[in-house]
C-alpha positions, 0 to 999 in steps of 0.5 A: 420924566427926570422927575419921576426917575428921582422919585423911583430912585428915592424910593428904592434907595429908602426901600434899601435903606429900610431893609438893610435896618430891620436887617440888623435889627433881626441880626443884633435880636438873633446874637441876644437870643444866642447869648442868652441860650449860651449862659451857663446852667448853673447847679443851683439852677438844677437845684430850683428846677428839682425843687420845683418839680418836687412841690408840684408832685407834692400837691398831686398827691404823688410823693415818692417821686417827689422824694426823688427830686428833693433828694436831687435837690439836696444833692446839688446844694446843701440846703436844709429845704429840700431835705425837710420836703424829703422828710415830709414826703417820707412821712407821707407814704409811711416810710418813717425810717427816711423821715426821720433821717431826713427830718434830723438832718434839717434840724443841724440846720440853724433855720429861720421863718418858714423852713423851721416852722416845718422841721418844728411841725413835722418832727413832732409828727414823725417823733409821736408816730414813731412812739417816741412821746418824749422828743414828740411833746419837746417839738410839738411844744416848740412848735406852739411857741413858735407859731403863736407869734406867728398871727396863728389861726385859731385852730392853735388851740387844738394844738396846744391842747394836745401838749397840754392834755399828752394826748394825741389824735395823730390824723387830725394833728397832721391836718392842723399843721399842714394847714397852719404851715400852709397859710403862714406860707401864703401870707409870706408869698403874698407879702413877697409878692405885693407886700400886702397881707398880714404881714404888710407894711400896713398891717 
């Protein structure tokens, strides 16, 4: 009988024991959560959300109120990427009077890699579309420059044509660059990523 009542008693106690343990163990998780949800939001957290949701919008077609969000963007920190974005989106719905505001104040930037790809394609696109042939050659010329250090598809040649000839088929022009601008992005990403691709250690 004193040895079933000890085991009763043991049992408890462990029971207890356990209890009290995943206790503290659901109080220390719930003062983690708790401080994790107290870090301060910072503007540059704002900054990458604007961005975010602007890109999204972008893809969707939807590029006034990805504008919006570019211009949030800028003006929670003043970085040259959401303004060349605001430019594009500007471009997009043909409202050439923003996008040239926008795109001139990306080029005060002194930007590198992807962003001046950008500003260098698309002040070409708005310049020659907004008649102004003379700045329009000057950047569609440093595009191709830039670019075809760039492992460039073979679709460079269009373009390079169309410096060469001061020709311009402006639609199809547009369609070049976004797709030379959007798989040099893919590779960077793809490098970031797993560092593979073109411009991995391998390659």
């Amino acid at each position: 009988m004193h040895t079933i009542t000890s085991c009763k008693k043991l049992y408890t106690d462990t029971t207890k024991a356990r209890r009290t343990k995943i206790g503290l163990y659901l109080l220390i998780a719930g003062i983690l959560s708790f401080i994790v949800a107290c870090e301060p939001v910072t503007p540059f957290d704002f900054y990458n959300e604007n961005l975010f949701r602007g890109k999204e919008l972008m893809k969707r077609g939807e590029f006034e109120e990805a504008r919006a969000y570019f211009v949030k963007a800028y003006e929670l920190q003043r970085l040259p990427e959401p303004l060349v974005y605001a430019a594009i989106a500007s471009y997009k719905i043909n409202d050439m009077k923003w996008a040239d505001y926008y795109i001139r104040e990306a080029d005060r930037y002194d930007c590198k890699g992807l962003t001046e790809l950008r500003i260098d394609g698309y002040k070409a696109l708005i310049f020659i579309k907004e008649d102004n042939m003379n700045e329009g050659f000057r950047a569609l010329q440093e595009y191709t420059e830039f670019y075809s250090h760039l492992r460039p598809l073979m679709n460079i040649w269009e373009v390079e044509a169309m410096v060469k000839k001061r020709r311009i088929d402006i639609v199809r022009l547009e369609i070049l660059i976004d797709e030379q601008i959007d798989r040099y992005e893919d590779e960077i990403e793809q490098y970031r990523k797993t560092g593979t691709g073109p411009y991995g250690a391998g390659s």
